[in-house]
KOLKOL-957091 format. One record per atom (N, C-alpha, C): atom name; x, y, z. Coordinates in steps of 0.1 Angstrom, whole numbers. Layout:
 atome     u     v     w
    CA     X     Y     Z
...
END
This chain:
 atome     u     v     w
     N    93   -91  -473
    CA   105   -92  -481
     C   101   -88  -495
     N   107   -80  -501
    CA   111   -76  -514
     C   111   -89  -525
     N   106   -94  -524
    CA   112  -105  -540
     C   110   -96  -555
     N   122   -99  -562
    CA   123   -96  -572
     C   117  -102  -585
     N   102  -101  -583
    CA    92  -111  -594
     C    84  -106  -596
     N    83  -106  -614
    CA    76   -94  -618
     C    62  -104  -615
     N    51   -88  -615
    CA    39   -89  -614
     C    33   -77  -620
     N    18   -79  -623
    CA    11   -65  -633
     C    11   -54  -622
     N    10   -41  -633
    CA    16   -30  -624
     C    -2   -29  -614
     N    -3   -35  -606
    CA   -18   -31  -599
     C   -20   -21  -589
     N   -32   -16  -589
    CA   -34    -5  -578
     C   -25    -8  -567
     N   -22   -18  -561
    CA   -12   -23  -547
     C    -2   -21  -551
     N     6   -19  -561
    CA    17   -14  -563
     C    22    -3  -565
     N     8     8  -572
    CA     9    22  -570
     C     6    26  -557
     N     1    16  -550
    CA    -2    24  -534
     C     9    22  -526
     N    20    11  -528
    CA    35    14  -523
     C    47    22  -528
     N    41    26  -541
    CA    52    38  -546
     C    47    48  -537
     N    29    50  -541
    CA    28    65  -531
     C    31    62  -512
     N    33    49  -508
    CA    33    49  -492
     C    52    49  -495
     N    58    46  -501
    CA    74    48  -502
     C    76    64  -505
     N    66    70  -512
    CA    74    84  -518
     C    69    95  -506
     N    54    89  -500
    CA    49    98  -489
     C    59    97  -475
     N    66    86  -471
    CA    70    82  -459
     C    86    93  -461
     N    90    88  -474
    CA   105    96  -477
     C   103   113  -479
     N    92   117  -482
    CA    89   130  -481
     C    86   136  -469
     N    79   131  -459
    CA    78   133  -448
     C    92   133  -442
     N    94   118  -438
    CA   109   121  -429
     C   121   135  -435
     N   118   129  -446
    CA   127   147  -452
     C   125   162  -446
     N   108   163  -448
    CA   102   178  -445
     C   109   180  -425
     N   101   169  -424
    CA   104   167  -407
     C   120   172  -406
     N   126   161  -405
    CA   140   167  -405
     C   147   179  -409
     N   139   185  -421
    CA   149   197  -426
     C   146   208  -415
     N   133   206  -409
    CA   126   220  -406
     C   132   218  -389
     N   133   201  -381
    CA   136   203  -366
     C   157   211  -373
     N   163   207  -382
    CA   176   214  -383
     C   176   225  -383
     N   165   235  -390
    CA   160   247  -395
     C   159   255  -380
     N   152   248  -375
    CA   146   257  -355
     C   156   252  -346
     N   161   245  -346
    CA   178   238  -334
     C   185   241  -340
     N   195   235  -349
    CA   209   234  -350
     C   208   247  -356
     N   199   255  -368
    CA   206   268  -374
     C   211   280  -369
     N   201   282  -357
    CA   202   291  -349
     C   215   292  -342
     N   218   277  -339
    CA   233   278  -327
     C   241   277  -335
     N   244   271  -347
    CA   254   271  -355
     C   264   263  -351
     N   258   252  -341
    CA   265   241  -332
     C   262   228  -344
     N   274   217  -343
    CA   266   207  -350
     C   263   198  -341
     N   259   189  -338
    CA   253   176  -331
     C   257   163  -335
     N   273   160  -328
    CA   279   148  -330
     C   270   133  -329
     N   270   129  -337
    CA   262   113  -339
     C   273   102  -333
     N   281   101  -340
    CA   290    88  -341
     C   304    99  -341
     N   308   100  -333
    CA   325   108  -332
     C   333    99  -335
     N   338   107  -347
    CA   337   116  -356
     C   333   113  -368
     N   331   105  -372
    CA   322    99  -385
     C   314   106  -385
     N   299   110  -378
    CA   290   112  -383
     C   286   124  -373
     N   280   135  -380
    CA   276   145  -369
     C   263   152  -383
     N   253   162  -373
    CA   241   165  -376
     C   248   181  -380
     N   250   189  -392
    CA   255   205  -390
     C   248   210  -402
     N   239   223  -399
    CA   228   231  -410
     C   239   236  -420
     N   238   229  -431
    CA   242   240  -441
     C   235   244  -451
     N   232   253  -459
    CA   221   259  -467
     C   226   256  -485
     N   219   248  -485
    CA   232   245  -503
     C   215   252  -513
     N   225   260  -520
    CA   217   271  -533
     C   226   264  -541
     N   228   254  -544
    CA   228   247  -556
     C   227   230  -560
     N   234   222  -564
    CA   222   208  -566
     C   229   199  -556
     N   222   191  -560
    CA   228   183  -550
     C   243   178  -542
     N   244   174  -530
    CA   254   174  -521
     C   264   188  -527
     N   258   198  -529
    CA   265   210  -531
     C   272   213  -541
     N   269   206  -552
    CA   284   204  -564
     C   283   215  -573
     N   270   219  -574
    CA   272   231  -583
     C   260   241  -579
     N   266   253  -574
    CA   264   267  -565
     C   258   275  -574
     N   247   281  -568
    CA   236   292  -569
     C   231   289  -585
     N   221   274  -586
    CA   214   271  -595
     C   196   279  -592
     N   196   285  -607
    CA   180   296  -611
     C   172   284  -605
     N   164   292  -601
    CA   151   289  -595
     C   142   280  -608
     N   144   288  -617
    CA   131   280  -630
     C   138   269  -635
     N   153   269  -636
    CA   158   256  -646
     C   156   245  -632
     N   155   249  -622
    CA   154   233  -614
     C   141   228  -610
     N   133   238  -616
    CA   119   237  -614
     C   116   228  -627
     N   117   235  -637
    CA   121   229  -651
     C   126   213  -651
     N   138   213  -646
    CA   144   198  -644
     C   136   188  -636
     N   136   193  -625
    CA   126   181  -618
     C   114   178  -627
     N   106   188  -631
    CA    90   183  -636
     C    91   176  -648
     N   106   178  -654
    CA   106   171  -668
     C   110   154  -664
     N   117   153  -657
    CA   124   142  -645
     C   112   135  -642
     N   100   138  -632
    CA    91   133  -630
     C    85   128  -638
     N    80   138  -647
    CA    70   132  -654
     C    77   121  -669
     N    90   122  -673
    CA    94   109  -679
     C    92    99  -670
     N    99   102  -657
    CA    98    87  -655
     C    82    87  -647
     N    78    91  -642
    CA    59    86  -645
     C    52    78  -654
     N    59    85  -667
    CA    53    81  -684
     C    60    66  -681
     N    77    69  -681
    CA    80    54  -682
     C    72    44  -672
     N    70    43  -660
    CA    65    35  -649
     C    52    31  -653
     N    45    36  -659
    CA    30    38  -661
     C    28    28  -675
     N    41    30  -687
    CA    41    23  -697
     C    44    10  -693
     N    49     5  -683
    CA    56    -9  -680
     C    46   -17  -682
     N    45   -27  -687
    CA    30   -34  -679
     C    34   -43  -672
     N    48   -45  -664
    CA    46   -55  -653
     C    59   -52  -649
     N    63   -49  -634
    CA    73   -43  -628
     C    73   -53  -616
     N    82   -47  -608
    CA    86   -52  -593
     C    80   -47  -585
     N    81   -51  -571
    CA    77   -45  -558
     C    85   -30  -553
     N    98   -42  -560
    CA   111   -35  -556
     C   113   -24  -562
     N   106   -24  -576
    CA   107   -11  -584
     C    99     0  -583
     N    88    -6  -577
    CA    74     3  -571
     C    82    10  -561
     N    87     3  -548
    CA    96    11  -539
     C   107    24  -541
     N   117    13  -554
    CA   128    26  -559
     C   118    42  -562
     N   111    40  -575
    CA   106    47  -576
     C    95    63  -567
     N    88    54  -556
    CA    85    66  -542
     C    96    71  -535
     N   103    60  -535
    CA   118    69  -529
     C   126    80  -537
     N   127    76  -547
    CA   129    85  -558
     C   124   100  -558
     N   106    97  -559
    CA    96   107  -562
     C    96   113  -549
     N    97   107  -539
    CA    95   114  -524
     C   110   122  -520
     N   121   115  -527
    CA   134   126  -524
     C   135   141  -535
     N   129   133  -548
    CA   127   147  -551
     C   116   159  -550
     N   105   155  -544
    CA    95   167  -543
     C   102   171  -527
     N   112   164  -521
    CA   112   170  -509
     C   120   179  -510
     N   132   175  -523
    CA   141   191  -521
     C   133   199  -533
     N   127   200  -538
    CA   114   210  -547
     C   110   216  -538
     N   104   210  -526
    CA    98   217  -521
     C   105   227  -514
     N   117   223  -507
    CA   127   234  -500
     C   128   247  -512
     N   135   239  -522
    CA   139   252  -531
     C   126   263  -537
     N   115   255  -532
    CA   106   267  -536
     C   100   275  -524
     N    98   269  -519
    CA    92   276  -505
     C   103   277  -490
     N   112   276  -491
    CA   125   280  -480
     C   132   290  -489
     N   136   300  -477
    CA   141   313  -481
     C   153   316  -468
     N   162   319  -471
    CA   174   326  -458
     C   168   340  -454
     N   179   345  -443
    CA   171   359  -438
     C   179   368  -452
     N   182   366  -460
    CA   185   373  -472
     C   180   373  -484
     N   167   365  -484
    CA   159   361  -496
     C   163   352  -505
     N   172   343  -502
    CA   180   332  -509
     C   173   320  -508
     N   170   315  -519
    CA   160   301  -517
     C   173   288  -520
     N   173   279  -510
    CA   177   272  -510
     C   177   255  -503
     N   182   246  -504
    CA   178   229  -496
     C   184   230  -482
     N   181   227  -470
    CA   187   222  -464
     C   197   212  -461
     N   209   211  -462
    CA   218   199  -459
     C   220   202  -447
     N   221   187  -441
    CA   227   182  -424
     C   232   173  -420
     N   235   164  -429
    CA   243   149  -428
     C   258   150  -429
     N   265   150  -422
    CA   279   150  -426
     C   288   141  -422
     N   293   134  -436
    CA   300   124  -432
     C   314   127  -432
     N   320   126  -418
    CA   332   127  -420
     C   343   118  -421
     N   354   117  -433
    CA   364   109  -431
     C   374   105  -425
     N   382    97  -420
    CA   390    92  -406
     C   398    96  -412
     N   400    95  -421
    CA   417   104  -422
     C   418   119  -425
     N   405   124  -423
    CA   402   140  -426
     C   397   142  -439
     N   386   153  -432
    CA   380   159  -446
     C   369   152  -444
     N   352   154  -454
    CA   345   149  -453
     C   331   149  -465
     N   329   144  -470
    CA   314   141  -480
     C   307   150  -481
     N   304   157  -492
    CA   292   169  -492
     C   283   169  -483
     N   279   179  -471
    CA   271   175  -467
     C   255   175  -475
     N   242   161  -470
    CA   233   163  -478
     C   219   156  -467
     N   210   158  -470
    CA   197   153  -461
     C   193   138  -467
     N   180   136  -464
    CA   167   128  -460
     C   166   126  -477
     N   164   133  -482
    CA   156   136  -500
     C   168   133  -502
     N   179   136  -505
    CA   199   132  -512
     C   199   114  -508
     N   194   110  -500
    CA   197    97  -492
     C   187    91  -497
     N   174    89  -501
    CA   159    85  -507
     C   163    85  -521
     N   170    96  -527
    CA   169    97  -543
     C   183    88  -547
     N   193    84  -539
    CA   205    73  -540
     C   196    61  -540
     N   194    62  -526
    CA   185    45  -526
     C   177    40  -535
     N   167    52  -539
    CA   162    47  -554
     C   166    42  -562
     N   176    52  -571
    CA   181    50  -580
     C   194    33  -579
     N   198    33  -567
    CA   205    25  -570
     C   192    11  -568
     N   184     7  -565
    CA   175    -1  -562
     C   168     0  -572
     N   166     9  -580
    CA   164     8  -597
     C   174     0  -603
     N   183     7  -601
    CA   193    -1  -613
     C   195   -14  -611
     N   192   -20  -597
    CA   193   -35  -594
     C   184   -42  -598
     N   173   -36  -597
    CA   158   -43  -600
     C   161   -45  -617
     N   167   -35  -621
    CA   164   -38  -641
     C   178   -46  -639
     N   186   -44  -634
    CA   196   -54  -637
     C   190   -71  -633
     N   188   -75  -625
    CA   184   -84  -623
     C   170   -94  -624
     N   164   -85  -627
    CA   147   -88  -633
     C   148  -100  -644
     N   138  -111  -646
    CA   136  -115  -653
     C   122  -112  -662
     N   125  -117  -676
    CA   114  -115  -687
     C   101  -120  -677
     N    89  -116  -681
    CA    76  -119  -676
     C    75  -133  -683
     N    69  -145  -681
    CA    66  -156  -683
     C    57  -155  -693
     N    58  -161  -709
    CA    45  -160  -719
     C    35  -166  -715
     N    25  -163  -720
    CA    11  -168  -716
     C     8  -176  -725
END
């Protein structure tokens, strides 16, 4: 269990950021690439939960859950490494964090190197680099949620498990 009590940022807690950011990176790659060789080909989606939830490839060239279309290759290259490495600098400055915050943060770092990596090395049969989306939630009374993956679902969980950790954190105890 997670408790929320700060402790100094020690090697054991940078080895659960990197086992949270490696595990979210992985499940990501994994998934984008079995959607990539099954579902793209048939252009079939793969009902989960009828109708809520179904598995359908869609190719988004722009940020995330698709909101804004055919973003340059260098500005999101640009963004993420500036992204990373503040919050690196910030995590690194803390001198006493959470468990919980060690976690947010690989989930974080592992959802974004996982769509980095799509957008730089995935290409369509048209030379279009882009992320895989395949999650699609649909709504009961119609219509349905951007679709988005593995890395879109890791970089929510972070960030909201960030915001809870600083929200609810207490001061470190004086010595």
């Amino acid at each position: 269990m997670l408790k929320n009590q700060q402790v100094p940022a020690s090697p054991r807690l940078w080895a659960l950021l990197a086992l949270s950011g490696a595990g979210a990176l992985a499940l990501d790659l994994w998934t984008k690439q079995w959607v990539w060789d099954h579902l793209r080909p048939t252009g079939r989606a793969l009902v989960v939960i009828d109708p809520l939830l179904e598995l359908a490839f869609a190719y988004n060239q722009g940020s995330a859950f698709g909101l804004v279309r055919r973003l340059d290759y260098p500005y999101v290259l640009l963004a993420v490494t500036v992204l990373m490495i503040g919050w690196i600098v910030l995590t690194a400055r803390a001198p006493h964090g959470t468990r919980l915050r060690f976690v947010a943060g690989g989930l974080i770092a592992g959802g974004a190197l996982g769509n980095l990596y799509d957008r730089l090395f995935r290409v369509d049969g048209l030379g279009q680099s882009g992320v895989v989306d395949f999650i699609k939630l649909n709504y009961p009374w119609g219509g349905s949620w951007p679709s988005f993956n593995v890395a879109d679902a890791a970089l929510v969980v972070g960030v909201v498990l960030l915001v809870w950790d600083l929200r609810t954190r207490k001061a470190p105890a004086e010595a």
